[in-house]
N, CA, C and O atoms as CSV, one atom per row, in Angstrom:
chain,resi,resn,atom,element,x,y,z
A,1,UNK,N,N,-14.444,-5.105,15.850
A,1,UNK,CA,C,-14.734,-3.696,16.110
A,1,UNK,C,C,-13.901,-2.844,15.154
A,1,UNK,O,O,-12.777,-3.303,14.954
A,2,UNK,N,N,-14.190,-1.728,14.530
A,2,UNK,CA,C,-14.074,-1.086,13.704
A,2,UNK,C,C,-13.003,-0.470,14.327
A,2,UNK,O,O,-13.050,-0.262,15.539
A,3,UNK,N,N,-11.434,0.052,13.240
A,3,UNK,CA,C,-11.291,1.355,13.777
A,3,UNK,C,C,-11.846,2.477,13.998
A,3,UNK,O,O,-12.869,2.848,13.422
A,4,UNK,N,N,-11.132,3.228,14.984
A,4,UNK,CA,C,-12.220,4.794,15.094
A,4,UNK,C,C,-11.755,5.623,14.245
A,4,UNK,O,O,-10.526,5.683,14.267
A,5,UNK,N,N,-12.499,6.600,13.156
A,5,UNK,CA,C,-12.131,7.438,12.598
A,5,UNK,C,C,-11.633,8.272,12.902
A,5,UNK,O,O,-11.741,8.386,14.123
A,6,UNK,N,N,-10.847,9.339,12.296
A,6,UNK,CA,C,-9.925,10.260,13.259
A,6,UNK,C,C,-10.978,11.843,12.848
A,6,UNK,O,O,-11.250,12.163,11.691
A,7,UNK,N,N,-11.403,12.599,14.040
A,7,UNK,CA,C,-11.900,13.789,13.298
A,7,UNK,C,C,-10.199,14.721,12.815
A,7,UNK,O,O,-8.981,14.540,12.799
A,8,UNK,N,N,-11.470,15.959,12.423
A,8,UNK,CA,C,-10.319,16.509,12.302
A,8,UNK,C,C,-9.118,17.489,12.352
A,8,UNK,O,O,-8.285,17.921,11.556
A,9,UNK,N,N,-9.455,17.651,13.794
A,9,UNK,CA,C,-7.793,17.922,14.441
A,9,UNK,C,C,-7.416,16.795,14.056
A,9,UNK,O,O,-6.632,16.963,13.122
A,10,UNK,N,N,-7.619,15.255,14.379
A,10,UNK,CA,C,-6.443,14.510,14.585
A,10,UNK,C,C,-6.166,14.253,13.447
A,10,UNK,O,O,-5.011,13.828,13.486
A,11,UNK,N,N,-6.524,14.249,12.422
A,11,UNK,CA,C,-5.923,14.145,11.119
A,11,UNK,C,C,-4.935,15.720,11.014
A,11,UNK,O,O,-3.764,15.701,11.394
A,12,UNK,N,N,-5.369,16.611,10.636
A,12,UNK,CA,C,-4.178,17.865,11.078
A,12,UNK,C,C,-3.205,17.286,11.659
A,12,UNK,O,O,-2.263,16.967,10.933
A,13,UNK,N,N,-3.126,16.992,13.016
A,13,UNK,CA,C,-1.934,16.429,13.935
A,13,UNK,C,C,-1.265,15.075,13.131
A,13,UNK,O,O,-0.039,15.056,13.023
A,14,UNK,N,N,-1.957,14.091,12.640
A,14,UNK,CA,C,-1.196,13.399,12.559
A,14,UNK,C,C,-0.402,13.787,11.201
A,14,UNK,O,O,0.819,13.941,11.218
A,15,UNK,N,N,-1.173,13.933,10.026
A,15,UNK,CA,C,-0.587,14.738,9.113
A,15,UNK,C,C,1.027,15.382,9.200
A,15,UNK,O,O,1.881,15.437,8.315
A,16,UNK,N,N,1.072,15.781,10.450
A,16,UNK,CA,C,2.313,16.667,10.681
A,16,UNK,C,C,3.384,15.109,10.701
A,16,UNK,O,O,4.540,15.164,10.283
A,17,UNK,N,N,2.983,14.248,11.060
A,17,UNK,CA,C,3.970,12.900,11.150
A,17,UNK,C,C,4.148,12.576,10.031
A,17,UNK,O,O,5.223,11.990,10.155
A,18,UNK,N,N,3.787,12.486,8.549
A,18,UNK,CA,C,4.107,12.159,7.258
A,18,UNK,C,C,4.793,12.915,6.380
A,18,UNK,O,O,4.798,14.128,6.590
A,19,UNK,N,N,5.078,12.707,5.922
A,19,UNK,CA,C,5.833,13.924,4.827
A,19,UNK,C,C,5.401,13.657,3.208
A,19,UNK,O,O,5.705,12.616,2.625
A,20,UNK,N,N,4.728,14.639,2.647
A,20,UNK,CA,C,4.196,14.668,1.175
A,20,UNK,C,C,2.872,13.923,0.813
A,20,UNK,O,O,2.485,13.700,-0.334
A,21,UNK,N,N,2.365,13.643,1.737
A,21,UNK,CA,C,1.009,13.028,1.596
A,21,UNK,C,C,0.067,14.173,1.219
A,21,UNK,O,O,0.474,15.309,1.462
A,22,UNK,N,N,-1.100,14.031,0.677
A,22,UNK,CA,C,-1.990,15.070,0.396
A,22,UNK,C,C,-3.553,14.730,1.007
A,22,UNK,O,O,-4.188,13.877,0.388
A,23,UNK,N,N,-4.040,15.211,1.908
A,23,UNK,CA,C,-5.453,15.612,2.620
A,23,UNK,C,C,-6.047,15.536,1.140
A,23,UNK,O,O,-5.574,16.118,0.164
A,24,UNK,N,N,-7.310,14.609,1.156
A,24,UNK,CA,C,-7.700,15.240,0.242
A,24,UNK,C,C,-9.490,16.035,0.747
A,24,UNK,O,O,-10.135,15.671,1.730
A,25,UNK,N,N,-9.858,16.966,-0.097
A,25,UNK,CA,C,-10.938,17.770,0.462
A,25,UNK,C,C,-12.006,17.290,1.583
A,25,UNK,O,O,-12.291,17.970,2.569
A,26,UNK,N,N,-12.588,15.943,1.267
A,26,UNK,CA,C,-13.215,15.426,1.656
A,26,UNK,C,C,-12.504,14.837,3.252
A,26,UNK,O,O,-13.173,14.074,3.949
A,27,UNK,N,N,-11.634,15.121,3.526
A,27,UNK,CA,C,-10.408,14.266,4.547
A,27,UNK,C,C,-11.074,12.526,5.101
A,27,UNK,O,O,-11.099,11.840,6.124
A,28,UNK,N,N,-11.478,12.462,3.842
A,28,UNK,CA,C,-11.641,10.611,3.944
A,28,UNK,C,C,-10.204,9.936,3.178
A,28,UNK,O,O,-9.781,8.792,3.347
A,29,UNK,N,N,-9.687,10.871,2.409
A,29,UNK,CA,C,-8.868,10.031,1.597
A,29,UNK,C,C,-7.336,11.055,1.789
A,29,UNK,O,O,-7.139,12.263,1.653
A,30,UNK,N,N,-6.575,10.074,2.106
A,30,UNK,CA,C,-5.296,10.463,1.507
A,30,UNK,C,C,-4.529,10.328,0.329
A,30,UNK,O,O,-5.216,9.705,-0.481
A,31,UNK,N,N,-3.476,10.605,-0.126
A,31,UNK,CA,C,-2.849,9.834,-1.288
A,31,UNK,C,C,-1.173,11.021,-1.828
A,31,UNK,O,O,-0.945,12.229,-1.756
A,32,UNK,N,N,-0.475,9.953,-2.271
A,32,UNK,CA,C,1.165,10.300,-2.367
A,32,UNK,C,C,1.337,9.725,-3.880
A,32,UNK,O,O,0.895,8.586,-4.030
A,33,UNK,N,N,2.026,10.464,-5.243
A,33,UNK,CA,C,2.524,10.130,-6.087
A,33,UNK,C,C,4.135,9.594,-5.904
A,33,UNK,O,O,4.794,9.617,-4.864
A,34,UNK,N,N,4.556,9.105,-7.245
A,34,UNK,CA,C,5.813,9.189,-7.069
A,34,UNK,C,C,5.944,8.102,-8.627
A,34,UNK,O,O,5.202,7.200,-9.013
A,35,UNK,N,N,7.176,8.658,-9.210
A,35,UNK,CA,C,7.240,8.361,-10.711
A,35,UNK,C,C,8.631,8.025,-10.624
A,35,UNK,O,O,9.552,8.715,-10.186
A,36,UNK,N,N,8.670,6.057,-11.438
A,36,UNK,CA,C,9.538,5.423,-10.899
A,36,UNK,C,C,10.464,5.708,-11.965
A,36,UNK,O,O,9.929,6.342,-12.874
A,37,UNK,N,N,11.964,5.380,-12.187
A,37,UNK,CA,C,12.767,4.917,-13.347
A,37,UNK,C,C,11.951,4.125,-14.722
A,37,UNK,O,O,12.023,4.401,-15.920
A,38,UNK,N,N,11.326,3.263,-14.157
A,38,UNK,CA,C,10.804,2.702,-15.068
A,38,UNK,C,C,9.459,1.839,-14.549
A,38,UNK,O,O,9.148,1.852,-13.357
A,39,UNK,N,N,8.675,1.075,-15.568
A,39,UNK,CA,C,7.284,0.893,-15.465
A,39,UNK,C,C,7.585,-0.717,-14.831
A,39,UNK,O,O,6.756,-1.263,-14.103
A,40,UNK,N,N,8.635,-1.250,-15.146
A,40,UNK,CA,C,9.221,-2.769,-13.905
A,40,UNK,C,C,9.278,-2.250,-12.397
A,40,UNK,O,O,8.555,-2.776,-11.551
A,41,UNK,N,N,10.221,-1.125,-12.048
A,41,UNK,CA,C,10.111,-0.472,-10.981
A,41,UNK,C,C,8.731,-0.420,-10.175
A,41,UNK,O,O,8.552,-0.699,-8.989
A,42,UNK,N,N,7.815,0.003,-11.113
A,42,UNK,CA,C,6.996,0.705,-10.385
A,42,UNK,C,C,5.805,-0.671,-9.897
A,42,UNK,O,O,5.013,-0.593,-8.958
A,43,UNK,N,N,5.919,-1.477,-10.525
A,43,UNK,CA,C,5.311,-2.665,-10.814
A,43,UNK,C,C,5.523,-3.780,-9.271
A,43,UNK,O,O,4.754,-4.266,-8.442
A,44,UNK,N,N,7.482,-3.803,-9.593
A,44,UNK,CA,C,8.163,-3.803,-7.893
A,44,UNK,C,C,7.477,-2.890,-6.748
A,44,UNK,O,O,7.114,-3.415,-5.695
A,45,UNK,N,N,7.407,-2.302,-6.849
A,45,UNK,CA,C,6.823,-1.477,-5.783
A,45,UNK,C,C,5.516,-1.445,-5.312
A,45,UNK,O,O,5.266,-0.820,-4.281
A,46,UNK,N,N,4.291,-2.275,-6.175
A,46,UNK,CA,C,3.017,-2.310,-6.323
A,46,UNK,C,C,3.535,-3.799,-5.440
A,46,UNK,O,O,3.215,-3.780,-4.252
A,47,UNK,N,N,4.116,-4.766,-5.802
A,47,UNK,CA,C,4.034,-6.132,-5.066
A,47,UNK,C,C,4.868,-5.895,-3.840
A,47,UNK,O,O,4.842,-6.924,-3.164
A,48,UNK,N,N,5.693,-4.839,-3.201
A,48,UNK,CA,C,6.164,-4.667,-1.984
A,48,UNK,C,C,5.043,-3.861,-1.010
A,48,UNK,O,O,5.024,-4.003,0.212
A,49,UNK,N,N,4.343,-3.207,-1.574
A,49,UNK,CA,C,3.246,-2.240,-0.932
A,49,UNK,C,C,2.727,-3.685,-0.570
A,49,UNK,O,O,2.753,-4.127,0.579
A,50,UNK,N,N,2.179,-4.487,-1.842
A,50,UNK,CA,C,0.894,-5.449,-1.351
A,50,UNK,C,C,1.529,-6.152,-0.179
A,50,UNK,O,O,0.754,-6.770,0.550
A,51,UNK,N,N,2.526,-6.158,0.055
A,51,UNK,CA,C,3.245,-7.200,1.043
A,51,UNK,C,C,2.685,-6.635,2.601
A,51,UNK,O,O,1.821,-7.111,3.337
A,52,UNK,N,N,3.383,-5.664,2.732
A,52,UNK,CA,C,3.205,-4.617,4.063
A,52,UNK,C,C,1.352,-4.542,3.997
A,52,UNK,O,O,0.784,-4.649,5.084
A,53,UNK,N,N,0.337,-4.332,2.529
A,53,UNK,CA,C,-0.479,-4.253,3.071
A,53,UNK,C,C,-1.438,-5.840,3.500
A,53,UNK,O,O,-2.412,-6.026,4.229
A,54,UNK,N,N,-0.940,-6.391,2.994
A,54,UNK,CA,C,-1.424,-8.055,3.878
A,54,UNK,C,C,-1.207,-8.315,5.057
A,54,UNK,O,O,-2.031,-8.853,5.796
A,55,UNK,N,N,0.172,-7.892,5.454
A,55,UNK,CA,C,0.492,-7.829,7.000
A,55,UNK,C,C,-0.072,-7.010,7.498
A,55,UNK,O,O,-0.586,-7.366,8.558
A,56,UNK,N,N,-0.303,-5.606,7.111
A,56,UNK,CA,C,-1.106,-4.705,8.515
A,56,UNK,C,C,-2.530,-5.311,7.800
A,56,UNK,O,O,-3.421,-4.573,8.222
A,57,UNK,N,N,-2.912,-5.964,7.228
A,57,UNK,CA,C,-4.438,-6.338,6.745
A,57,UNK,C,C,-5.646,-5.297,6.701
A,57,UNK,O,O,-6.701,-5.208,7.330
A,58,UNK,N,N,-4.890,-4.357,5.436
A,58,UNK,CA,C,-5.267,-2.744,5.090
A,58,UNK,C,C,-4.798,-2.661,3.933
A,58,UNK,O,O,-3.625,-2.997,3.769
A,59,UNK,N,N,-5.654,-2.148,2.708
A,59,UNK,CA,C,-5.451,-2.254,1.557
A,59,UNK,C,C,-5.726,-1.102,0.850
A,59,UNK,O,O,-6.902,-0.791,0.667
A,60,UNK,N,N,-4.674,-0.303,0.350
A,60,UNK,CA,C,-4.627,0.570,-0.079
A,60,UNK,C,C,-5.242,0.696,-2.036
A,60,UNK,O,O,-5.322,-0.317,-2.731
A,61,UNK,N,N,-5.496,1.729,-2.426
A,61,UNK,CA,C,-5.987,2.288,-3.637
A,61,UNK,C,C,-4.919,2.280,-4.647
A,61,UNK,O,O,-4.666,3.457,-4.903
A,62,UNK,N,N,-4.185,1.500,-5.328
A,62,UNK,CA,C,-3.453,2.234,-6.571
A,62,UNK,C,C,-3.551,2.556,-7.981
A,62,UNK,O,O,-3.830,1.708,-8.828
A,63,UNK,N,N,-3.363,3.568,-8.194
A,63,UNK,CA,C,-3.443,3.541,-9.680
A,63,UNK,C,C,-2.099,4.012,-10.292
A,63,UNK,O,O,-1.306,4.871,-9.904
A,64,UNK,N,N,-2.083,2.989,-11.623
A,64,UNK,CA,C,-0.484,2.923,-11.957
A,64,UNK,C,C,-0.530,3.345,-13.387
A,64,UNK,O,O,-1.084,2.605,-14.200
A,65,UNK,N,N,0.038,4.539,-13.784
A,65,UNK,CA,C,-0.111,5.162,-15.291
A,65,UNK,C,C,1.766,5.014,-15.594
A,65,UNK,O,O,2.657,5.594,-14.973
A,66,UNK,N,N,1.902,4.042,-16.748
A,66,UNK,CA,C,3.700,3.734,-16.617
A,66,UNK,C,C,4.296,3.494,-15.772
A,66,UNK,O,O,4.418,2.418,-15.186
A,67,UNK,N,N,4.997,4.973,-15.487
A,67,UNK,CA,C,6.414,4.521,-14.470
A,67,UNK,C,C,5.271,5.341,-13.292
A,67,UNK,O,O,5.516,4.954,-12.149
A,68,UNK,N,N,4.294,6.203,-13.342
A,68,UNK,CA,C,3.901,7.006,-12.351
A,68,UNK,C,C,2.750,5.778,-11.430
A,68,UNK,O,O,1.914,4.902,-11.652
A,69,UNK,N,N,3.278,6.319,-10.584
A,69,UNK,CA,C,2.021,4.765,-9.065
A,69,UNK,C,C,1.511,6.209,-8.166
A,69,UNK,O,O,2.238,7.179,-7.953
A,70,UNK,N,N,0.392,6.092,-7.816
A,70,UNK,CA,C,-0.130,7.077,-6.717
A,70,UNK,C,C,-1.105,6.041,-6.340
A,70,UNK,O,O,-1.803,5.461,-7.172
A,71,UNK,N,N,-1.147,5.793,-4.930
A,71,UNK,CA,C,-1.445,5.378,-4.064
A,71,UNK,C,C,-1.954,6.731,-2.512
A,71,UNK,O,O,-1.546,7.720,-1.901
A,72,UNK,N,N,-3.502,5.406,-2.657
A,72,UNK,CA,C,-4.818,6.050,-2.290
A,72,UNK,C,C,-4.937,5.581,-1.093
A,72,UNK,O,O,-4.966,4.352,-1.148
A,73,UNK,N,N,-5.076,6.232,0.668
A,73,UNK,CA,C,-5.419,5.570,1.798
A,73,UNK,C,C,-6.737,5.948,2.418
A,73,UNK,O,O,-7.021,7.143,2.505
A,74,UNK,N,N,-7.583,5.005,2.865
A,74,UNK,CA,C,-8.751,5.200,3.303
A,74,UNK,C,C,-9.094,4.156,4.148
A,74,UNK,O,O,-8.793,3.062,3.670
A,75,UNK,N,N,-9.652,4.113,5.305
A,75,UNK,CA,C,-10.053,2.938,6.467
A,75,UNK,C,C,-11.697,2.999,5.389
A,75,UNK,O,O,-12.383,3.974,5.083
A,76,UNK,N,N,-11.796,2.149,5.194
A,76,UNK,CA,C,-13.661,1.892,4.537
A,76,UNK,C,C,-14.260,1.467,4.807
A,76,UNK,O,O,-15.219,1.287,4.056
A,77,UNK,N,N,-14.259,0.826,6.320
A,77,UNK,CA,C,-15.095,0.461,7.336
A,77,UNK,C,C,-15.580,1.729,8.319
A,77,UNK,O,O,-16.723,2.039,8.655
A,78,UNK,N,N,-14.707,2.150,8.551
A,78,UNK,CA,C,-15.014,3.533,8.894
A,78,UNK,C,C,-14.845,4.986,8.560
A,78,UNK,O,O,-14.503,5.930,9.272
A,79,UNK,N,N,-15.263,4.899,6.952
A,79,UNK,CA,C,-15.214,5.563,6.256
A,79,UNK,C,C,-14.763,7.298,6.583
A,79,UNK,O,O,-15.436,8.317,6.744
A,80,UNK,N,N,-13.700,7.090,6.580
A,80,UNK,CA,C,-12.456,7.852,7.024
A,80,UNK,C,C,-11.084,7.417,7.186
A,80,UNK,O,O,-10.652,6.270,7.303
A,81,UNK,N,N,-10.288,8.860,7.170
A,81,UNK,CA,C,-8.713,8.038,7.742
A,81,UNK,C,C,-8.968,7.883,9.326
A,81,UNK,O,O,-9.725,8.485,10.088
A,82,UNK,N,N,-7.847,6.625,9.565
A,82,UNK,CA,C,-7.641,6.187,10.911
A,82,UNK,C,C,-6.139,6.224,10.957
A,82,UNK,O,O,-5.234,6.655,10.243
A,83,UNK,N,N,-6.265,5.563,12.147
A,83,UNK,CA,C,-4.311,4.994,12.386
A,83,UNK,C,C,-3.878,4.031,11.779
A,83,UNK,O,O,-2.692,3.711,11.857
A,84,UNK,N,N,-4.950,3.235,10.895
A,84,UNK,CA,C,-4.296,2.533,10.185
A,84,UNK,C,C,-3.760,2.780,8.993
A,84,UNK,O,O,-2.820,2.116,8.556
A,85,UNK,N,N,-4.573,4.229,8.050
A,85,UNK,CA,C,-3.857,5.215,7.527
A,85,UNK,C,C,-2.596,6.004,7.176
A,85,UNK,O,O,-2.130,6.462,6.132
A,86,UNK,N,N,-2.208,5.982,8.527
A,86,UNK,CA,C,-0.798,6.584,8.755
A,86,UNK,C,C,0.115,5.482,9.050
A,86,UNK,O,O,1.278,5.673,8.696
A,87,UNK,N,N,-0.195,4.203,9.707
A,87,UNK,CA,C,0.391,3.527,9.961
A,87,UNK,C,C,1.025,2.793,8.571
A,87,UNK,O,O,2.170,2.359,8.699
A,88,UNK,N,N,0.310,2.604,7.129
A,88,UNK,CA,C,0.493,2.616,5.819
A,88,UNK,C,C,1.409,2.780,5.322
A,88,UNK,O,O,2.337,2.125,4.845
A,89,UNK,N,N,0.928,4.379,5.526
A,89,UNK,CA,C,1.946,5.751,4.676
A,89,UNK,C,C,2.911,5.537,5.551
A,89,UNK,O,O,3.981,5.585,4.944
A,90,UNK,N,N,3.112,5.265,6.991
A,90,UNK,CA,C,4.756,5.617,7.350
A,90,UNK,C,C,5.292,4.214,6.833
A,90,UNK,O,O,6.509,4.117,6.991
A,91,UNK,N,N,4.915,3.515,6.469
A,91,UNK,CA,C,5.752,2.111,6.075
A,91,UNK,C,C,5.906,1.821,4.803
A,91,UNK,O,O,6.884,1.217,4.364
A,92,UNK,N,N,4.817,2.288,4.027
A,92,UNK,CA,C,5.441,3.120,2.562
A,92,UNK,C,C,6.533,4.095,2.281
A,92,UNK,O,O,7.398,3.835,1.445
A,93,UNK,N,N,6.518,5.221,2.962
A,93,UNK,CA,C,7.726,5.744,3.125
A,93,UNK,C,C,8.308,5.180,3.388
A,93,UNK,O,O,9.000,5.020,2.382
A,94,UNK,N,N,8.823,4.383,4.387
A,94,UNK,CA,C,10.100,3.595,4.621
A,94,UNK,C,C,10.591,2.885,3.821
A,94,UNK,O,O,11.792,2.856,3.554
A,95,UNK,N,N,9.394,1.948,3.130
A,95,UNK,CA,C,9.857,1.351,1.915
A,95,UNK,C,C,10.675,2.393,0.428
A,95,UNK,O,O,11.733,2.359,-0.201
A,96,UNK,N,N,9.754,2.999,0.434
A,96,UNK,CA,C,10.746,3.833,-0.199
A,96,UNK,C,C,11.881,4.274,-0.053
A,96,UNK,O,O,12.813,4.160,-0.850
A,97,UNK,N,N,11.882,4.934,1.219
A,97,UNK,CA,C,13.543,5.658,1.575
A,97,UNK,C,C,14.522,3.973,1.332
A,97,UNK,O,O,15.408,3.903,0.480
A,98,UNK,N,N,14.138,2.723,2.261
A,98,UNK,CA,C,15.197,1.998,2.031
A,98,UNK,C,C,15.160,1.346,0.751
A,98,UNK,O,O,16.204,0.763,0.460
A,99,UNK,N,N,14.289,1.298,-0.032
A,99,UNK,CA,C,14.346,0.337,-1.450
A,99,UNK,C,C,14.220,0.571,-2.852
A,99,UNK,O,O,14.384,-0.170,-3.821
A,100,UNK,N,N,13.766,2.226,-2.697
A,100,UNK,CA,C,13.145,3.166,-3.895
A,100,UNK,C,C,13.760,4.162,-4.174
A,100,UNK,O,O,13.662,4.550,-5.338
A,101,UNK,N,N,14.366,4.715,-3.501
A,101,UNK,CA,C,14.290,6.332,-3.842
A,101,UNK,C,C,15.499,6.476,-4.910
A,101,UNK,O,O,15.551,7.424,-5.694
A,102,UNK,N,N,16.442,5.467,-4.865
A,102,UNK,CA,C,17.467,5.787,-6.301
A,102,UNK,C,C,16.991,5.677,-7.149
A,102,UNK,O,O,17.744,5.936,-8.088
A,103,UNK,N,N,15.907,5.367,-7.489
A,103,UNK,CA,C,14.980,4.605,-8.520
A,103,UNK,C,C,13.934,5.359,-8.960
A,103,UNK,O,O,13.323,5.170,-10.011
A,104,UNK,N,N,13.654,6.515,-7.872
A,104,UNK,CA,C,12.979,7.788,-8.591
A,104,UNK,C,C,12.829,8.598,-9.343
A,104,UNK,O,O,11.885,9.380,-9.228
């Protein structure tokens, strides 16, 4: 069974739980930049994302220009964001705050 898509109040609401993510128009897609020290860094950070996203078994969008990675969230089964969305982005952030951010 599919996740349920979130309309959108609940994207608004949950939104308020992330910090620097960007709605994008369509509110199917989210997505967060961030431009590493260097293009090894950012590379690290592409194989720690893939980690977290094998375990929640949700696979996020990246595109990696050098040191810059922006990473794309979308449920595409139910073409929209869900909770598995946010559930992502807050564990991306985390990864960041504990493993990245001197490195920004």
């Amino acid at each position: 069974m599919p996740t349920p898509k979130f309309n959108s109040q609940e994207i608004a609401e949950t939104m308020k739980t992330i910090e620097g993510w960007t709605l994008e128009s369509d509110e199917a897609f989210m997505h967060k930049q961030w431009q590493f020290d260097s293009f090894k860094t950012a590379m690290e950070f592409i194989t720690e994302v893939a980690d977290i996203a094998e375990h929640q078994n949700h696979h996020p969008e990246f595109v990696s220009v050098y040191r810059k990675m922006r990473v794309r969230l979308s449920t595409h089964d139910a073409s929209g964001l869900t909770q598995k969305d946010f559930d992502l982005a807050t564990a991306i952030d985390s990864l960041i705050a504990s493993q990245f951010s001197h490195r920004i």
